[in-house]
C-alpha positions in Angstrom: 121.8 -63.1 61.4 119.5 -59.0 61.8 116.8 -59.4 63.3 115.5 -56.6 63.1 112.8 -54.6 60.5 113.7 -52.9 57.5 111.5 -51.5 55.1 112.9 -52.1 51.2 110.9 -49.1 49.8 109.1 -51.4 48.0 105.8 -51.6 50.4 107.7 -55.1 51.6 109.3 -55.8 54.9 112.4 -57.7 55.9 112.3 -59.2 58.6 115.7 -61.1 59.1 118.3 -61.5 56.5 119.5 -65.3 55.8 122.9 -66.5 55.6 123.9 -70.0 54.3 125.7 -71.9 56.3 129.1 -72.6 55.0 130.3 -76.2 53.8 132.8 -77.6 54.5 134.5 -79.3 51.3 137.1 -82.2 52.1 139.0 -83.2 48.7 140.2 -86.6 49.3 143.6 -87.3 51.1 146.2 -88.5 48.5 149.0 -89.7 49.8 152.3 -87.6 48.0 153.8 -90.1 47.1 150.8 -92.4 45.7 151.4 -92.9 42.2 148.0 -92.8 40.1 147.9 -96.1 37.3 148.3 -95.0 33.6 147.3 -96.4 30.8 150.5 -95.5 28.6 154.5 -94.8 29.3 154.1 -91.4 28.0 151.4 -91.1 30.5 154.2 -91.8 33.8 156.7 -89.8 32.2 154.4 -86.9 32.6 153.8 -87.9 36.1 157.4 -88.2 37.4 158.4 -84.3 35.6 155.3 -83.5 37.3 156.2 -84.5 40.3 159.9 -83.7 40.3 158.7 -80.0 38.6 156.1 -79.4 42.1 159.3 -80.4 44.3 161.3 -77.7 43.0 157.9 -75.0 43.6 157.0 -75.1 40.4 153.3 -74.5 40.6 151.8 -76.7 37.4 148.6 -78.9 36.9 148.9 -82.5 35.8 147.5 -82.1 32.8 149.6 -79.1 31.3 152.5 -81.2 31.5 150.6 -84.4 29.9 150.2 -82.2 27.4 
């Protein structure tokens, strides 16, 4: 945080410039291997090549392979 003066060439003054204070966002801890309930087969099948696809470094999202 300035605190010091500045002038802004517009007649106004600035005192002190204001920074937000950064949050902190937690997700929620999942457990690895937690296994989400589905509502259809197709739905686990999707899960379990998503999950073997992210052990081999594949870098995917859940819902591209459900798709």
């Amino acid at each position: 945080m300035c605190s010091f003066s500045v002038s802004s060439g517009l007649g106004v003054m600035v005192a002190r410039i204001l920074r937000p204070e950064p949050k902190v966002i937690t997700d929620p801890v999942v457990s690895q291997d937690a296994e989400p309930e589905f509502q259809s087969p197709k739905e686990r099948e999707c899960w379990q090549l998503y999950r073997r696809m992210l052990e081999k470094g594949v870098s995917v999202s859940y819902d591209t392979v459900l798709r």
